[in-house]
N, C-alpha and C positions, 0 to 999 in steps of 0.2 A: 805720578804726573809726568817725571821726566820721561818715564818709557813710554806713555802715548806720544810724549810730542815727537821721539825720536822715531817713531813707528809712523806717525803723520808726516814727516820730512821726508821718510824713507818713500812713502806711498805718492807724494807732491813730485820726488824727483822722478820717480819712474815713469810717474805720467808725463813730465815733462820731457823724457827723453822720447816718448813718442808723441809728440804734440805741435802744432803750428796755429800761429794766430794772424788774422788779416786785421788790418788796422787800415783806417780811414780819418783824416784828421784834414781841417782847416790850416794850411802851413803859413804859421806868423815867427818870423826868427827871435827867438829871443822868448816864446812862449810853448812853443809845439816840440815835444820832445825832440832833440835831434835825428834819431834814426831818419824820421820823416823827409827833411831835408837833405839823403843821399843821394842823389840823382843815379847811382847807381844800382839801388833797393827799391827804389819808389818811382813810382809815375803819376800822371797829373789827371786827376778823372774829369771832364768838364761838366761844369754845373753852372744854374744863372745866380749861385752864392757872387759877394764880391769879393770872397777872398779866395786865395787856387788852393786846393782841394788836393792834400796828396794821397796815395796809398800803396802798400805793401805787403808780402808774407815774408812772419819771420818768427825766430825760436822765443820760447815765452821770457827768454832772459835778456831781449834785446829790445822789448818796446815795452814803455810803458805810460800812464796816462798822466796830462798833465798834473800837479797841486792844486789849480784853478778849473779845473774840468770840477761843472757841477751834478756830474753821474758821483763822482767820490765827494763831494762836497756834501750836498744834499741828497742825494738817492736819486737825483731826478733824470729819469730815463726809465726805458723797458726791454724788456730780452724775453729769451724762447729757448728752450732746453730741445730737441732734436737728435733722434736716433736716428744712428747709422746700420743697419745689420743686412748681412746676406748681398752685399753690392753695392745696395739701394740706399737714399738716402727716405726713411718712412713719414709720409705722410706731410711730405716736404713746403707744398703747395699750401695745404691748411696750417702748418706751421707760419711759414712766411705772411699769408691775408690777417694770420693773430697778428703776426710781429708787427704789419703797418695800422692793423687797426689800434694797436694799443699807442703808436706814435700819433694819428689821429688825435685818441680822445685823450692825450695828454698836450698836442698843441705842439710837437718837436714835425718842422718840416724833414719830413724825408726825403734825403741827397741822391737816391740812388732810385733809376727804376728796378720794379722788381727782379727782370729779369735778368740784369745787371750784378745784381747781388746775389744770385742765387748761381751766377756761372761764378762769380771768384769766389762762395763759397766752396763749391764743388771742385775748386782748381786748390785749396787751401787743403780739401781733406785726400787728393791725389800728392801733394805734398809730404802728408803724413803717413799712407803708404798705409790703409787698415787693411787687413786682408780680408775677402769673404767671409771667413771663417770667425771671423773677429767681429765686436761690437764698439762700436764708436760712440763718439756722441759730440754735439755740437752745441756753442755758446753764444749764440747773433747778442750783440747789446746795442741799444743805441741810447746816446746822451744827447740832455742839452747840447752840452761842449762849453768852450774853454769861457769864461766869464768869471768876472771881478766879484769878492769875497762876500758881496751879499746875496739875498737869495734872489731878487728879480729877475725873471726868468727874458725881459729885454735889455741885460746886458749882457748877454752871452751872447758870442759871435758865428758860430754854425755846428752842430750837430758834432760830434766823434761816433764812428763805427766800429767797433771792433767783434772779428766771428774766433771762438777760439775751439779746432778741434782734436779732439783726441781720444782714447778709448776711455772707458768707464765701466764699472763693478759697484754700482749705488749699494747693494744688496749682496753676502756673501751667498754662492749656489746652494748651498744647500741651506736656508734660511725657504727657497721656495720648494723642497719637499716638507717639512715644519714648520712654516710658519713664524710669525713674530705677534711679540706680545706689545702692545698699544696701552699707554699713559692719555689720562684726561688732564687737562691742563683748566683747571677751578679758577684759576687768579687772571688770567690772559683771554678774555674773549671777539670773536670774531668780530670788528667793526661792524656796523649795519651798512648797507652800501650806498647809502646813500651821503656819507663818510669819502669813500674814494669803494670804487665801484671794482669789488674783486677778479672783473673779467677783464680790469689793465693788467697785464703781468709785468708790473713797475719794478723800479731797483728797490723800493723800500720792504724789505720782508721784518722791520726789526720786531714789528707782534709776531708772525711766526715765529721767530730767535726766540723772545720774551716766553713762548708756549713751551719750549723745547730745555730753555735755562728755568726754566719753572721743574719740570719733572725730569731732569736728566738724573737725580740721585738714585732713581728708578731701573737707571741701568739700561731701560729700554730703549728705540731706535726708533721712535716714531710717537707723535701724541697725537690724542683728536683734542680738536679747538671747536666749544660751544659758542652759537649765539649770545647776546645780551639776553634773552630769556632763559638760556639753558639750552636748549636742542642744538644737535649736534650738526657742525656746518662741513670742517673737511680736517683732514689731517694736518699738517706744520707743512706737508710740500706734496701731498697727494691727494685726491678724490677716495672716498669710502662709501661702501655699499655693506649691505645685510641680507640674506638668504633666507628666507624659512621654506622648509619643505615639510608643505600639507601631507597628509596620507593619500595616496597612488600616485605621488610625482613623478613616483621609476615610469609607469607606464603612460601618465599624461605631465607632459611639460608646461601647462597653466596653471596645475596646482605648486609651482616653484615659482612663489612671489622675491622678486630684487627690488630693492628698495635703496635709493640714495638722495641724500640732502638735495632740499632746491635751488638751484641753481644761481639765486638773489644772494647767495651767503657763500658761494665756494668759487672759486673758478673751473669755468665750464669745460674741464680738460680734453685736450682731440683725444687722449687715451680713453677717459671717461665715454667720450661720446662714442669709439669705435667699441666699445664693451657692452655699452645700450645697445649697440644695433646689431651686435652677435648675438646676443641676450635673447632678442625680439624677434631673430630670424631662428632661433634653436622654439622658437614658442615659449616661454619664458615671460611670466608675469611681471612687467619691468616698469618702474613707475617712480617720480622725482617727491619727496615727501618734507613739507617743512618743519614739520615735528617729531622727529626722532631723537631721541634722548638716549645714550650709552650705553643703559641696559637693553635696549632695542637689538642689539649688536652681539648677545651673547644670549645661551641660555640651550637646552636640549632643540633638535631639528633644525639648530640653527647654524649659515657657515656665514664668515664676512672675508672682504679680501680690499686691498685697497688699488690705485690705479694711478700711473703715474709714467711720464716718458722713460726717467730713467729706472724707477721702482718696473715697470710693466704692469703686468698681474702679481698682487706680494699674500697670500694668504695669510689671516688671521686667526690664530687660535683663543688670545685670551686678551678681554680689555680690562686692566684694575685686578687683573687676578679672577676675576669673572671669565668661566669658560666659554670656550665658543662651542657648540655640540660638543664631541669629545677629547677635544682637545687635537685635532690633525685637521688638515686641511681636508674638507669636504668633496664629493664628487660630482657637484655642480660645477665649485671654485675650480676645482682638478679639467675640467670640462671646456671650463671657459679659457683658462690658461693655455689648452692645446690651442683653444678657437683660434687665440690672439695670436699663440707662435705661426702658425699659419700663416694667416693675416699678413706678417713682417716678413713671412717667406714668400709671399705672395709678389708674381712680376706685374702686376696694377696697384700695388700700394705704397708705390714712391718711386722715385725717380734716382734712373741708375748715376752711382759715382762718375763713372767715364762718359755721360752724354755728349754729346758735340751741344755748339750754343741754339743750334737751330732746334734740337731736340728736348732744351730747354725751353723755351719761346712756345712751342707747342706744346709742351704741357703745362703751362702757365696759360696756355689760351692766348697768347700774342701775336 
């Protein structure tokens, strides 16, 4: 136990030596972290809030969120995981429209227009200095904000933002020439959404936690999480799919049926969705299915792979010790993997670090 944790302190300071966070806060003295209050770090963003609205970029050891902020209180707030790679910030536009619609259907007014927050993002990750060559990744959170120790969501007094970025390695390299092996979590199942609706990407993940502290003596890095009837909904922090290839898939691409849970029980990831529409333009039998049960996921002619911002494409060999065809990632999976790296190398599939703001504005459509 102690040499994980010295091996996780070791991995927390390195990313924080390459790391910057922008922070957004309502400045009340006497409640709003200090940093906020430096007239010489922060400036004053206007908004029709009544209270002045400060913000800043700064190292992750120098801001941090109030005791009364109810994102740490009660979970309540939403954020968005976002890749950096090749320049570009990917896919940047459909990240941001989740990020205000999840503020939306949780009822937190958003302080910032969008195209506003998406330049001092981008001035946050030129802060941090990734280089082309490197992979980033990006943390948008927005909270209630700061509010008195019960949970009423009208004593809180406006909104906290904070974006935090820096590089990331979800997944060691070579895990995506081999693959990873996937735990079912029996005791932890997926809310029905009509519960809280899994296409908020809220601060509360603690059933995901709960799925992961269920099967972690398994050693494995990843579980899938069952409906209340048993079928299989999504992973603890990714989208999952299944493969079968009919006999002549090599020569016809409609007999390679994809298959992943319906959409009611997982969240509808941009990753997810940019893998359907690779899937569909390769010709590829691609289709959202609310009855898939674990064993679905394994067995001869079959590949599975999971999907996820910072996972990407993760190939699956084995769920529960259940093979996946032979145990290697498959030449579908293998296929789709080049598709997406593409994709992220691609100069129409986000928006470059260095934009000027007008370059912003027009690809947000403003």
């Amino acid at each position: 136990m102690a040499s994980a944790i010295q091996s996780t302190i070791h991995e927390l300071s390195q990313m924080a030596r390459k790391a910057k966070v922008f922070a957004s806060m309502p400045w009340i003295e006497g409640l709003t972290p200090v940093m906020m209050g430096d007239a010489e770090r922060t400036t004053t963003y206007a908004t029709d809030e009544i209270v002045e609205r400060r913000e800043g970029i700064f190292n992750l050891d120098e801001i941090g969120l109030s005791p009364l902020d109810h994102g740490g209180l009660y979970g309540d707030g939403c954020f968005e995981g976002i890749l950096i790679a090749h320049g570009r910030v990917w896919l940047f536009k459909e990240h941001l429209e989740r990020w205000y619609r999840s503020a939306e259907m949780t009822h937190i007014d958003f302080p910032y227009a969008i195209e506003d927050i998406a330049w001092r993002t981008l001035e946050t990750i030129r802060r941090v200095g990734i280089a082309d060559d490197e992979q980033g990744y990006l943390r948008p959170v927005l909270t209630r904000g700061l509010g008195n120790l019960g949970i009423n969501p009208g004593k809180c007094i406006a909104p906290t933002i904070y974006v935090v970025a820096s590089t990331i390695a979800l997944y060691p390299p070579e895990k995506y020439e081999t693959g990873i092996e996937l735990s079912v979590a029996r005791q932890t199942r997926r809310p029905d959404p009509e519960f809280v609706d899994p296409n908020i990407k809220s601060l509360n993940y603690l059933n995901n936690i709960f799925s992961l502290i269920e099967t972690r003596d398994a050693g494995r890095l990843e579980t899938l999480m069952l409906t209340h009837k048993g079928y299989v909904a999504e992973a603890s922090a990714d989208n999952i799919f299944t493969i079968y290839r009919k006999e002549g898939w090599e020569n016809d691409p409609s007999k390679v049926e994809i298959r992943t849970p319906l959409g009611d029980y997982c969240l509808r990831g941009i990753t997810r969705n940019t893998i359907i529409d690779l899937a569909k333009a390769e010709g590829y039998d691609v289709r959202e299915d609310a009855h898939l049960i674990p064993l679905d996921f394994t067995g001869p002619e079959k590949e599975c792979f999971m999907t996820g911002t910072g996972a990407g494409l993760m190939p699956v060999t084995a769920v529960e010790c259940n093979q996946v065809g032979d145990g290697r990632p498959g030449p579908v999976t293998k296929n789709l993997l080049e598709k997406l790296r593409a994709n992220q190398r691609s100069t129409e599939s986000g928006l470059p670090v260095n934009a000027t703001f007008e370059e912003v504005k027009r690809y947000l459509g403003k």
